[in-house]
C-alpha positions as CSV (number, residue, x, y, z in Angstrom):
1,X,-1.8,6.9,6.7
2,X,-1.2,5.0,4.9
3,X,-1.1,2.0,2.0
4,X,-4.2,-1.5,-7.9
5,X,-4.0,-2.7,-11.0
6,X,-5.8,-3.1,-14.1
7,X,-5.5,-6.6,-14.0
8,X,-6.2,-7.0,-10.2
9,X,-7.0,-4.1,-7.7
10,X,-5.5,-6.2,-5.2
11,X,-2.4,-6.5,-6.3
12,X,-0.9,-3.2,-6.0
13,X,-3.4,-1.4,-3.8
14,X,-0.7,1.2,-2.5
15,X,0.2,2.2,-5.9
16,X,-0.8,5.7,-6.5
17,X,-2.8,8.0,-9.5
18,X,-5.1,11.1,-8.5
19,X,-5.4,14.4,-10.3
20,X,-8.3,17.3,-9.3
21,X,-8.9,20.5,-11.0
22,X,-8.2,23.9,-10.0
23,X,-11.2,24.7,-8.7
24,X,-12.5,21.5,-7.2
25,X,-14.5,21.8,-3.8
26,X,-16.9,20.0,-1.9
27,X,-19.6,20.6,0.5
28,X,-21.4,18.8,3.5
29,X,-20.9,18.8,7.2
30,X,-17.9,18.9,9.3
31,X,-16.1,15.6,8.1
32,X,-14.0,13.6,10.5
33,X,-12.2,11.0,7.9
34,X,-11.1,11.2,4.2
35,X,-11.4,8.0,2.5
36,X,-9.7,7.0,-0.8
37,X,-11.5,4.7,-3.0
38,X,-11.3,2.9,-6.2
39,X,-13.9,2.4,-8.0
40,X,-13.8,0.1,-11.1
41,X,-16.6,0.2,-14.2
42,X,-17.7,-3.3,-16.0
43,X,-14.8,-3.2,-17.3
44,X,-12.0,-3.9,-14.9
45,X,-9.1,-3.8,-18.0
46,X,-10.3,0.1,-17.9
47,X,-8.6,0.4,-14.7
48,X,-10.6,2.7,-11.4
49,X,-11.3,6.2,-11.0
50,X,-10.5,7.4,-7.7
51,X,-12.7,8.9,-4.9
52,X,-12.0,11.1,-2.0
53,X,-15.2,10.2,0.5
54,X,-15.5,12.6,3.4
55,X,-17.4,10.7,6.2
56,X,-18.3,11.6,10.1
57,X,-17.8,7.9,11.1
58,X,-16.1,4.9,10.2
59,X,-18.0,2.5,12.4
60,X,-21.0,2.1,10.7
61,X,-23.0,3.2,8.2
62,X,-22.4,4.1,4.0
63,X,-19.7,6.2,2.4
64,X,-21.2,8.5,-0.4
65,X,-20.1,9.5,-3.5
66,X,-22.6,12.0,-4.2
67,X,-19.9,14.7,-2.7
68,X,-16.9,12.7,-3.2
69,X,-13.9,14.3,-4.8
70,X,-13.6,12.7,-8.2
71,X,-10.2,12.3,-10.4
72,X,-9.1,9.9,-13.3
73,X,-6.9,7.1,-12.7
74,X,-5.9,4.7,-9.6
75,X,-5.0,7.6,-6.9
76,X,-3.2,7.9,-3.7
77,X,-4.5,9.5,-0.5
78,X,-1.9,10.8,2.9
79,X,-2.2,12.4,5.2
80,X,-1.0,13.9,9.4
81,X,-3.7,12.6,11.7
82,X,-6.1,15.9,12.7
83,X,-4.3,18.3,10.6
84,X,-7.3,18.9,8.5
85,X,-5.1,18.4,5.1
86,X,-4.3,15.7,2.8
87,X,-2.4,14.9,-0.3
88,X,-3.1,13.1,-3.6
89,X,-0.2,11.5,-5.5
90,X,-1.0,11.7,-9.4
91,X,1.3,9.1,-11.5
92,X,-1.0,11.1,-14.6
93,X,0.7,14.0,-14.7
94,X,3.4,13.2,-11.9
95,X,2.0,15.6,-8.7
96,X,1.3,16.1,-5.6
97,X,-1.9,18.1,-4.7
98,X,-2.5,19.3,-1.2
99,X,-6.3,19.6,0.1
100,X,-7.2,21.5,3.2
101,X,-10.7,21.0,5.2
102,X,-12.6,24.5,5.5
103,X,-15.9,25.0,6.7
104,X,-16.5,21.5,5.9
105,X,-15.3,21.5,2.7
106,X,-12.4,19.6,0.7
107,X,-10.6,23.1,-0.8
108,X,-7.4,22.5,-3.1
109,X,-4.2,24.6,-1.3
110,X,-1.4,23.8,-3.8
111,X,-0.3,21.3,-6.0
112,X,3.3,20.6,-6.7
113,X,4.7,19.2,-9.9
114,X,7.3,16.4,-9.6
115,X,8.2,15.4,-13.3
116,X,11.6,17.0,-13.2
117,X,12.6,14.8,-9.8
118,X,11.5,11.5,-11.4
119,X,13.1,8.8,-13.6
120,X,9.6,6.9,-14.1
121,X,6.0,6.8,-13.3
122,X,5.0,7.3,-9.8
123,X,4.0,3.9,-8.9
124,X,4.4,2.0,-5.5
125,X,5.4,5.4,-4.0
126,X,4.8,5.8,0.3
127,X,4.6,9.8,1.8
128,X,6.8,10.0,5.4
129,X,5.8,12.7,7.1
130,X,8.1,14.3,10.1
131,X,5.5,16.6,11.4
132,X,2.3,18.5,9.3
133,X,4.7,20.5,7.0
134,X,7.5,18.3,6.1
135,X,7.0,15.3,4.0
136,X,9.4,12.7,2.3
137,X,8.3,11.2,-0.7
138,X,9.7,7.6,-1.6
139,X,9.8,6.4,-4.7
140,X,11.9,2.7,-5.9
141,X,10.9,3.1,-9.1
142,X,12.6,6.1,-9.8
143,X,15.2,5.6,-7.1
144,X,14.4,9.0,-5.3
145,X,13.3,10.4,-2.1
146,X,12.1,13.7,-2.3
147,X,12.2,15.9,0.7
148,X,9.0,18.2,0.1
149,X,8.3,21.6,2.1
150,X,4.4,21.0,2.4
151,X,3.5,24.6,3.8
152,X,4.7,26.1,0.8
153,X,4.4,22.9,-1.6
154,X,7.9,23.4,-2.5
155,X,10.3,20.7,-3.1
156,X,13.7,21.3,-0.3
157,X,15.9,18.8,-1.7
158,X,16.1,15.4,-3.5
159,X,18.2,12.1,-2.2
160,X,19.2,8.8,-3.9
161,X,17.5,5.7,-3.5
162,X,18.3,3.4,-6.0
163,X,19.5,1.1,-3.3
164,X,15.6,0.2,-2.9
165,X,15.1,-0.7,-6.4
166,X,15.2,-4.3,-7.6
167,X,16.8,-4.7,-11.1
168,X,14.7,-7.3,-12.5
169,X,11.1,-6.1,-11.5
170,X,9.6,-3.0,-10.7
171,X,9.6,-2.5,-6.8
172,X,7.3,-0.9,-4.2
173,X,6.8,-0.1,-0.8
174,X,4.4,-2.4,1.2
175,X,2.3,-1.6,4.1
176,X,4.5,-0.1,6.9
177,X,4.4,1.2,10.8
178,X,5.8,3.9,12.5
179,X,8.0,2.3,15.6
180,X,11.2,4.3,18.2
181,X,10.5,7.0,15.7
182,X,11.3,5.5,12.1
183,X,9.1,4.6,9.7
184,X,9.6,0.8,8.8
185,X,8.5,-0.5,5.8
186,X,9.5,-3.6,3.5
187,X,10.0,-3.7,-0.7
188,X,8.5,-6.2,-3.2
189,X,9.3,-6.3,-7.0
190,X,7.1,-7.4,-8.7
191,X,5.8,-8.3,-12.6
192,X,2.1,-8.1,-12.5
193,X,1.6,-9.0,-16.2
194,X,3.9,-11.7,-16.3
195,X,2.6,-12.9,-12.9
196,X,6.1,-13.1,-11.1
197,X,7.7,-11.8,-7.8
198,X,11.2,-11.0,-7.1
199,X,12.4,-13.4,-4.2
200,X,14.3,-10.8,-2.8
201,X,12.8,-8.3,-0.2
202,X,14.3,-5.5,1.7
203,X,13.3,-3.9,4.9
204,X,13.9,-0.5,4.7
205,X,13.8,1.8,8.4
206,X,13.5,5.5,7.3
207,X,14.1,8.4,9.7
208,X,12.0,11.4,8.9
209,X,13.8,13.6,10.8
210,X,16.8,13.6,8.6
211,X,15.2,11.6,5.6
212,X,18.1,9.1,5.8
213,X,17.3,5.4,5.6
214,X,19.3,1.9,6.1
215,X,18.4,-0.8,4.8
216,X,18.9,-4.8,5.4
217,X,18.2,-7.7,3.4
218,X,15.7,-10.2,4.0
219,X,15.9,-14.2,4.8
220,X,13.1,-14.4,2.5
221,X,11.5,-12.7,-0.6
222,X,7.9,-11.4,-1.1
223,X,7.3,-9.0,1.9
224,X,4.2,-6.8,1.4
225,X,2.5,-6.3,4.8
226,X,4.3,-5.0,8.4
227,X,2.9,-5.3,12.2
228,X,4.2,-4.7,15.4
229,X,4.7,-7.3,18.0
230,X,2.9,-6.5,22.1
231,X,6.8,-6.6,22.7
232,X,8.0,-4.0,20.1
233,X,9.1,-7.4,17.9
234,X,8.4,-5.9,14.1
235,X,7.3,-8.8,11.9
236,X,6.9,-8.8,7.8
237,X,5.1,-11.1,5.8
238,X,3.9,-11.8,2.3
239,X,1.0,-11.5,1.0
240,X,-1.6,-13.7,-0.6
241,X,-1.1,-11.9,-4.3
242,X,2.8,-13.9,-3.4
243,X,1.0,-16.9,-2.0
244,X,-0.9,-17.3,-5.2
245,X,1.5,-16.5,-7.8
246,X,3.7,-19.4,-5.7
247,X,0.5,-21.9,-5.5
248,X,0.7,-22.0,-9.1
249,X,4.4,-22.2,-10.1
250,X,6.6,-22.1,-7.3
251,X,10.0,-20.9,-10.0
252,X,7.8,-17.8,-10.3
253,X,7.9,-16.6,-6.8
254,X,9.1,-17.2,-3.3
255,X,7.7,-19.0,-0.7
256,X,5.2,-17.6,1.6
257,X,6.7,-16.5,4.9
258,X,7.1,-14.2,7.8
259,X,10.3,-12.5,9.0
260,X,10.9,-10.9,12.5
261,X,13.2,-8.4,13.5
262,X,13.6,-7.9,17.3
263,X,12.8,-5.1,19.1
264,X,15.6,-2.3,19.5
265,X,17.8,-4.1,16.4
266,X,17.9,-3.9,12.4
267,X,18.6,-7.4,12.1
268,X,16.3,-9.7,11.1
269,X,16.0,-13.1,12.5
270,X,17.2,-15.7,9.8
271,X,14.6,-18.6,11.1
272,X,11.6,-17.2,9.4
273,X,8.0,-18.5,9.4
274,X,7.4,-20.8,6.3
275,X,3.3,-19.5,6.6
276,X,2.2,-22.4,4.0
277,X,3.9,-25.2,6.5
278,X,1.5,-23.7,9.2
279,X,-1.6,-23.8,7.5
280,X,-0.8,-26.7,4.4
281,X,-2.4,-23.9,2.4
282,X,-1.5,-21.0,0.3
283,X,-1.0,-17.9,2.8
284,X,-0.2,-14.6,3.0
285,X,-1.5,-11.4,4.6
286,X,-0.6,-9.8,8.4
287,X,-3.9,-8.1,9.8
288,X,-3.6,-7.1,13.0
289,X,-5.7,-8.4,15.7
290,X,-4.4,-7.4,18.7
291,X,-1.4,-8.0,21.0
292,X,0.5,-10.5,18.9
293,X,-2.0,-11.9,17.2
294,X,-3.2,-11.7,13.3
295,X,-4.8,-12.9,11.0
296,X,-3.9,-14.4,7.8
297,X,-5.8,-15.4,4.6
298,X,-5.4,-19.0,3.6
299,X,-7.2,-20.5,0.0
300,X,-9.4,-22.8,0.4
301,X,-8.4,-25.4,-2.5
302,X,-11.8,-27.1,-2.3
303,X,-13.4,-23.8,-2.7
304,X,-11.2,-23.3,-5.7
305,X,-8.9,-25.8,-6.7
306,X,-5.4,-25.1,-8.6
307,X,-6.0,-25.9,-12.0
308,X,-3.3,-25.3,-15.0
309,X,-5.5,-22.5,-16.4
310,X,-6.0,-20.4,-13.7
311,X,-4.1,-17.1,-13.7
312,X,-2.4,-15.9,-10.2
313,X,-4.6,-12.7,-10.5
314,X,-7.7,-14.5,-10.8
315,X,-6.9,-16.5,-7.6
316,X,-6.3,-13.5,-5.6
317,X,-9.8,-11.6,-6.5
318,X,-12.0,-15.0,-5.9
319,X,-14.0,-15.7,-2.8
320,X,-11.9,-18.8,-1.9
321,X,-9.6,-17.4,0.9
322,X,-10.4,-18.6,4.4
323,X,-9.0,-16.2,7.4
324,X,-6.4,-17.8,10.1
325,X,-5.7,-16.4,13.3
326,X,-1.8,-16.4,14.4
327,X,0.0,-15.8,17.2
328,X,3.2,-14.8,16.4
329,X,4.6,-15.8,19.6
330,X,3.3,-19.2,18.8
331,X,2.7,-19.7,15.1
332,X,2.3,-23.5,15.3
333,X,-0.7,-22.9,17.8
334,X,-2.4,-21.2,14.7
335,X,-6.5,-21.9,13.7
336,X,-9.0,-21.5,11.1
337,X,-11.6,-19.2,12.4
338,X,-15.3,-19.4,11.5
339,X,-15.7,-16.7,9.2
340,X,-16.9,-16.8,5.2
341,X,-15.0,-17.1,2.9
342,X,-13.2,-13.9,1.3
343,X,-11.6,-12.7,-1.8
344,X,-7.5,-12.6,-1.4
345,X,-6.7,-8.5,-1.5
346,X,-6.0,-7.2,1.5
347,X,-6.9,-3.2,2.5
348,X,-5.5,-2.4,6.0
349,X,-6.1,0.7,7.7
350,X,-4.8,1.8,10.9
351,X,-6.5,4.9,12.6
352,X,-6.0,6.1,16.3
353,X,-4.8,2.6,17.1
354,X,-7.6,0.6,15.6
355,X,-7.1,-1.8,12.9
356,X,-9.5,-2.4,9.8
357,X,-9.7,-5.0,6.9
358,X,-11.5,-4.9,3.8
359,X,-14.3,-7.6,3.0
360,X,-14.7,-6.8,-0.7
361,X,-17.2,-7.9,-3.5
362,X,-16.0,-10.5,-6.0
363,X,-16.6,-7.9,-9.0
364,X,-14.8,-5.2,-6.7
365,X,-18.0,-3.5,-6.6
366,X,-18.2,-2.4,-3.0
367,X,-16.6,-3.5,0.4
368,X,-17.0,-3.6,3.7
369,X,-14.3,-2.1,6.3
370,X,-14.1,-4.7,9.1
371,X,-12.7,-3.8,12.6
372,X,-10.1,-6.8,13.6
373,X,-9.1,-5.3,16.7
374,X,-10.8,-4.7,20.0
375,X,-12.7,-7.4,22.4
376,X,-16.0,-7.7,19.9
377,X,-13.3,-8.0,16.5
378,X,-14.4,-8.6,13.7
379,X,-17.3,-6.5,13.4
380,X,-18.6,-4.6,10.7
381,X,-18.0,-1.2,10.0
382,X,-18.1,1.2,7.3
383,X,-19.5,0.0,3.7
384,X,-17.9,2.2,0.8
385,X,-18.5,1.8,-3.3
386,X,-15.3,0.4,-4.9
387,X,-12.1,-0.5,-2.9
388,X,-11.0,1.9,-0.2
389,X,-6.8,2.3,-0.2
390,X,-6.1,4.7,2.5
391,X,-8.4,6.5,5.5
392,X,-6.9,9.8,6.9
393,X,-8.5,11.4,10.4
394,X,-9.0,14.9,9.6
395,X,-10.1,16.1,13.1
């Protein structure tokens, strides 16, 4: 499953816009992955269009938009694991299109309209599925979770959810897991154009078989990014877009950090990880590398030094950020590792277990998916166009 901006694609990379005609199709061989991309022209104040790539392989070679589904605006792409369908989110013209693989082709089966269920734009929305044909729509903008019938693209029933919505900025979901059957994912408010972030996080654990949800209060603010301990442990941490925003004026956001809740409870353990104290850098990011271990992105001030004129934004898209490997049993014992340096944005993707980062061009141009999980991690995989949001496995 899953996980943009005008002003930095980065910076809200799960927030959704995709639209398709009626009659859109592609062709080409049996695809095994859809991959959602956005790609930005010279003009990065223009915002992306968004790509659907259908590719055979994600461990090598080049995703091509010669047959790529094409729509307007910054898009988001979900989707069951080998159920041969997935779904585009359109905050356009506020829908939900469903897209089924036949005879290796990407063939529209529905589309569902949800202006009359929403308050707002859909922005910073996350799809929970229970099963293929049953789907649960957040949304903390609007303060609405929409239960959604996907066989028949029908909406069943809709639930409030203003108890997820921060009143002073507008709020999204970050990056979550699926763990003992709930899907557990944290908020973050956030002002892009003012360049401030709410110090207040929640971490929300959502049942999709009833589509009910409770929801505790973090020790710390920020929280864009979830991963599960070797030991079930869940652990949330912000991200560099907060770690930058904070390098620069620490009234404007909160301290970078990480926040575990252990295994089995709902509580979250009030003696966080203060990240910046680990590295004396700015960091943020939680990329799995295997058992307990991650890695974070750190800026390298040398690289680029905090100066008064600098814009949190242009901090997070520069190739200044260093990567850190953690282990969360033992964050003290963490080290810089040898690779280059790298722009801020982080992309995760997690398919059939495996784990994948983005390594993405300065100008947004192009990245590479890199695999930061197995014995040989990090290796190169897949290059795409753009800045891929969200892989599906379609088969």
């Amino acid at each position: 499953m899953n996980a943009k901006s005008a002003l930095s694609p980065f910076i809200a990379l799960a927030v959704a816009a995709s639209g398709c005609g009626d009659d859109d199709s592609q062709s080409g061989s049996e695809p095994v992955f859809a991959v959602g991309l956005s790609v930005f022209g010279e003009n990065l104040a223009d915002g992306p269009t968004t790509f659907i790539a259908l590719v055979d392989d994600l461990a090598e070679g080049q995703a091509d938009l010669g047959n790529a589904i094409e729509t307007p605006g910054a898009g988001n792409l979900w989707g069951v694991s080998g159920s041969g369908e997935f779904y585009l989110t359109n905050g356009i013209d506020l829908t939900l299109t469903k897209y089924r693989i036949e005879d290796g082709r990407a063939v529209q089966a529905g589309r569902l309209g949800l202006s009359g269920v929403l308050s707002s734009a859909l922005f910073g929305e996350v799809l929970i599925f229970d099963g293929p044909s049953r789907g649960h729509l957040v949304v903390p903008l609007s303060g609405v979770v929409v239960e959604i019938d996907l066989d028949a693209m029908e909406i069943v029933t809709s639930r409030d959810a203003t108890s997820l919505r921060d009143p002073t900025q507008p709020t999204r979901v970050g990056v979550g897991v699926y763990s003992d059957g709930l899907y557990v994912f944290p908020t973050v408010a956030t002002d892009e154009v003012q360049e401030t972030v709410s110090a207040i996080s929640q971490l929300v654990f959502f049942d999709p078989s009833t589509g009910t949800f409770e929801v505790r209060e973090s020790p710390c603010g920020g929280l864009g990014y979830t991963m599960e301990g070797e030991n079930g442990d869940l652990y949330f941490s912000t991200g560099p877009w907060t770690a930058s925003v904070h390098a620069l004026d620490e009234s404007r956001a909160p301290e970078p950090c990480i926040v575990r809740v252990p295994r089995g409870t709902r509580e979250p353990d009030p003696n966080v990880i203060r990240l910046n104290g680990i590295t004396g850098l700015p960091t943020g990011g939680l990329i799995p590398r295997g058992g307990s271990s991650a890695y974070v992105r750190t800026l390298n001030t040398t690289a680029i030094p905090l100066t008064s004129d600098l814009l949190a934004a242009q901090l997070l898209g520069s190739p200044g950020w260093n990567t850190w490997e953690i282990n969360l049993d033992r964050p003290d014992e963490a080290s810089v590792t040898e690779r280059e340096l790298v722009v801020g944005g982080i992309s995760i993707f997690e398919v059939d277990g495996v784990f994948y980062e983005n390594d993405s061009a300065p100008d947004f141009s192009s990245t590479t998916l890199v695999r930061s999980t197995g014995a040989d991690a990090p290796a190169e995989a897949l290059s795409t166009p753009g800045i891929p949001f969200a892989v599906v496995r379609l088969q």
